[in-house]
C-alpha positions as CSV (number, residue, x, y, z in Angstrom):
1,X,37.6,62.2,-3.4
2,X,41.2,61.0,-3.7
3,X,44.2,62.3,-4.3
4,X,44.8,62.1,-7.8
5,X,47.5,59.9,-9.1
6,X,49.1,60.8,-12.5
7,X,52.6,60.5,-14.5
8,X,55.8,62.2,-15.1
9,X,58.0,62.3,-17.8
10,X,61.6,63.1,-18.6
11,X,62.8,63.5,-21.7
12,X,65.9,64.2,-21.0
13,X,66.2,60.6,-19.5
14,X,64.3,58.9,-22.1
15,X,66.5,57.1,-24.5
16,X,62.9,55.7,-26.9
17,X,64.6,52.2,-26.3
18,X,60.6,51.0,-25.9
19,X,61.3,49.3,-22.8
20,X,58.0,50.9,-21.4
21,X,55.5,49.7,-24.2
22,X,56.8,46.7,-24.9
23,X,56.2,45.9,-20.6
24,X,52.9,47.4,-20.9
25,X,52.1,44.8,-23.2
26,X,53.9,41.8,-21.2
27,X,51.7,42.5,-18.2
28,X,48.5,42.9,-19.8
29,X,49.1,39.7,-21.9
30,X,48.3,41.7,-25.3
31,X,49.8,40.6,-28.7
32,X,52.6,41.9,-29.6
33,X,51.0,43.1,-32.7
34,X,48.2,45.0,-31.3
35,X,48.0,48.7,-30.6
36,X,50.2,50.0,-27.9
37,X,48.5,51.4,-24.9
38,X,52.3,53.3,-24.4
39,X,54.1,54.2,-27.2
40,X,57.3,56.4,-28.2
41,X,57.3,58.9,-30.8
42,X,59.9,61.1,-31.8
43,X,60.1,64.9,-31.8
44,X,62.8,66.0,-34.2
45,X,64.4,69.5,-33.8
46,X,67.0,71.7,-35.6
47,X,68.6,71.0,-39.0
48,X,71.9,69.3,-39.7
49,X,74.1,69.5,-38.2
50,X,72.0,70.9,-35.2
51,X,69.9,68.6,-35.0
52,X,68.2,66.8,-32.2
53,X,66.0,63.5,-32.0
54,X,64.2,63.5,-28.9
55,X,62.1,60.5,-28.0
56,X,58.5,60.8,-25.9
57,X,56.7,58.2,-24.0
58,X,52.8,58.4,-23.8
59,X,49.6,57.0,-22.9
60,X,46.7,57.7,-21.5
61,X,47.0,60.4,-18.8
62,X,43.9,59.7,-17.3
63,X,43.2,63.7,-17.2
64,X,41.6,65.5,-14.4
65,X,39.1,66.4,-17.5
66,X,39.0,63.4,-18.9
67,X,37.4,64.6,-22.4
68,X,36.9,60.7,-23.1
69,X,34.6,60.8,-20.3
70,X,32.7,63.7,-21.5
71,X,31.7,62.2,-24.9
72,X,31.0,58.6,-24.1
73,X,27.6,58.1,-25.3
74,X,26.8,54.6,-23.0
75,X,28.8,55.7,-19.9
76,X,31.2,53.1,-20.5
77,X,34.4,55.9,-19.2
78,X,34.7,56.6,-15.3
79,X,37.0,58.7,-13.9
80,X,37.3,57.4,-10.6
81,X,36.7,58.9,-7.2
82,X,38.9,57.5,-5.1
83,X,42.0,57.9,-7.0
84,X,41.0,60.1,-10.4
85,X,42.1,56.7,-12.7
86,X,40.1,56.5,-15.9
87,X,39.1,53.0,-16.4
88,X,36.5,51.6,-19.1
89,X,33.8,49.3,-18.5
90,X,34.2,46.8,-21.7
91,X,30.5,45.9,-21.1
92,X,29.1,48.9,-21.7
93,X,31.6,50.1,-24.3
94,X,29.6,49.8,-27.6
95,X,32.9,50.5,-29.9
96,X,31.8,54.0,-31.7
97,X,35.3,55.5,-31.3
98,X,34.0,58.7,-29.4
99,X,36.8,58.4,-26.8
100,X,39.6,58.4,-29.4
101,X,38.2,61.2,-31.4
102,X,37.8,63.2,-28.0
103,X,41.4,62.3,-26.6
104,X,44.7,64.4,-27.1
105,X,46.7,61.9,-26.8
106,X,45.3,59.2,-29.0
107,X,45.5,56.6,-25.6
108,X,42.2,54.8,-26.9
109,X,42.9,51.2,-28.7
110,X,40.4,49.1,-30.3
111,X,40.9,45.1,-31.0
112,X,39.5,42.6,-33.1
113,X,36.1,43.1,-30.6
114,X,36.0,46.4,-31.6
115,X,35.9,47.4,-28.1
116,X,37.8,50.0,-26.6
117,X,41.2,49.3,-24.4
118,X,43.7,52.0,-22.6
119,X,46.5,52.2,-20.1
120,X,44.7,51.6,-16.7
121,X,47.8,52.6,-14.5
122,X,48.3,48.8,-13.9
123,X,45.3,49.0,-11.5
124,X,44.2,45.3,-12.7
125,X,45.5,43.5,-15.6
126,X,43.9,43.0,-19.5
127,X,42.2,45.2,-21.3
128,X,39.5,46.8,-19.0
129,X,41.0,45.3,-15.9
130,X,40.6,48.6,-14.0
131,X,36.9,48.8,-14.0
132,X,35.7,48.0,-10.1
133,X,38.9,47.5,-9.0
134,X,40.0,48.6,-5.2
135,X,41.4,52.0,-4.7
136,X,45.4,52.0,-6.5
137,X,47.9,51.3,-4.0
138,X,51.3,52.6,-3.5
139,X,54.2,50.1,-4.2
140,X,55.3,50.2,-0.5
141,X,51.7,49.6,0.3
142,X,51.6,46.4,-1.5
143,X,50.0,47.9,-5.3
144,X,51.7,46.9,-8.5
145,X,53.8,49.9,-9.9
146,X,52.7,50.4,-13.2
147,X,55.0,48.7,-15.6
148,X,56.4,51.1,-17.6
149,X,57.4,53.2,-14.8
150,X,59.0,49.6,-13.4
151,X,60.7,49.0,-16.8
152,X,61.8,52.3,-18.1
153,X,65.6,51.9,-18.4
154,X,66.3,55.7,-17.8
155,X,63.8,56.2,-14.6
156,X,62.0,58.9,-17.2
157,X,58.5,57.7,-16.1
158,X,57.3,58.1,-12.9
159,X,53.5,57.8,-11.5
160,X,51.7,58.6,-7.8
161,X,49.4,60.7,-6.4
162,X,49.9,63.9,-7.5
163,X,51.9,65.7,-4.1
164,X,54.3,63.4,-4.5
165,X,54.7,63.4,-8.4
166,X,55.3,66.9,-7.8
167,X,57.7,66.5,-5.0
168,X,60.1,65.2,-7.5
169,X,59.9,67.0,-10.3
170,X,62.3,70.0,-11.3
171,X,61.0,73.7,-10.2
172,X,60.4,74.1,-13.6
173,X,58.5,71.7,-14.4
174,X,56.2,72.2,-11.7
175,X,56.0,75.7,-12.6
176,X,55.2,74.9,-15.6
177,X,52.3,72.3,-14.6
178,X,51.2,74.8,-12.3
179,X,50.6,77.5,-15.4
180,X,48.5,74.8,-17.5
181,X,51.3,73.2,-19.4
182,X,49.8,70.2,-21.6
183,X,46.5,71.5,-19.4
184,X,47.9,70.6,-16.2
185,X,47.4,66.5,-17.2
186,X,50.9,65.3,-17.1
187,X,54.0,66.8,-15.4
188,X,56.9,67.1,-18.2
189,X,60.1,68.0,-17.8
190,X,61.4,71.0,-20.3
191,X,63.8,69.8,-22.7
192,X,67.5,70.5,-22.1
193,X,69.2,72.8,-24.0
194,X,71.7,70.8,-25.7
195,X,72.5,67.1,-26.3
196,X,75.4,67.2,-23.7
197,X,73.2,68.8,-20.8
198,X,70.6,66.2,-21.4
199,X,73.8,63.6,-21.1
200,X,74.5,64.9,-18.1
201,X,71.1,64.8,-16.4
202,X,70.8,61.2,-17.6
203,X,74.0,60.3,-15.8
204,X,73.4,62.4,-12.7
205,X,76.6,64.9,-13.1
206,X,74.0,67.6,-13.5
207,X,71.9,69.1,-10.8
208,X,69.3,70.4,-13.5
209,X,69.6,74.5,-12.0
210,X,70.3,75.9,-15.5
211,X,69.4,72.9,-17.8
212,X,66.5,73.1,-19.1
213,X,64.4,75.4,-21.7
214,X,62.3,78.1,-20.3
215,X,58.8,76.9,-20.8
């Protein structure tokens, strides 16, 4: 098997401008109106005047589980061998909503075909265009970076194989990964402590040693 490629986020860096989804969406060639295969919610914190607004980018995070997988009744869900991406054969898919019941992060969109569509890691393009596809691809080995990552404004999403995910991420939040944080699917970095640290990672005047929350 593969190495298995994945995501990083930042939230520190993330500034929920939408940048990401609404790229996700010009690549795949989806309607503007239709469900976003990335999207950015909010997590609020504190009370006035301590309060905090602090914006996170998902999708699917094609798991090393992958529950979706587990519960697809025509085997329409594959996590992929070569490099762990979960992709969804539309042919197969029968539209009974399994997958979004089973997901934790509500990745699994359904159109007017009632047939299910997800972030595929821009390993093809339109909705299911990761089924069959050839092993992803680096960007310096010619593969398309997946949008959002190539659109995100603050550099807050990152994806690769996982060594080199990990490679870049904060000792805490591979520490944190490493103990089963978000069950070891995605590597987040903790939230800073305050609204000036996290202004400070964002503009690089902070080296991140004593900036973020433990755990």
């Amino acid at each position: 098997m593969g190495e298995q490629w994945m995501f990083y986020f930042d939230p520190n860096r993330c500034i929920g401008c939408d940048a990401c989804s609404i790229a996700c969406k010009q690549r795949h060639d989806r309607d503007a109106t239709a469900d976003d295969w990335r999207t950015v919610s909010h997590l609020k914190r504190g009370e006035y005047p301590d309060f905090e607004d602090v914006p996170i980018s998902m999708s699917c995070m094609h798991c090393h589980d992958a529950p979706c997988e587990e519960v697809c009744p025509p085997d329409a869900i594959l996590k992929r061998d070569e490099d762990g991406i979960v992709t969804v054969d539309r042919d197969r898919c029968i539209g009974c909503h399994y997958c979004a019941w089973a997901c934790p992060y509500g990745a699994p969109t359904y159109g007017d075909d009632g047939l299910m569509s997800k972030c595929n890691m821009c390993l093809g393009e339109g909705p299911g265009g990761g089924h069959g596809q050839p092993p992803k691809q680096k960007a310096e080995d010619g593969g398309a970076k997946p949008s959002c990552v190539d659109n995100c404004v603050g550099e807050a999403i990152k994806a690769g194989p996982q060594s080199e995910v990990m490679d870049e991420a904060s000792e805490a939040a591979a520490r944190r990964f490493e103990n089963g944080a978000y069950g070891s699917r995605v590597i987040v970095e903790p939230i800073a402590e305050d609204a000036e640290a996290a202004e400070a990672i964002r503009s690089g005047e902070d080296d991140r040693a004593d900036a973020w929350l433990n755990g």
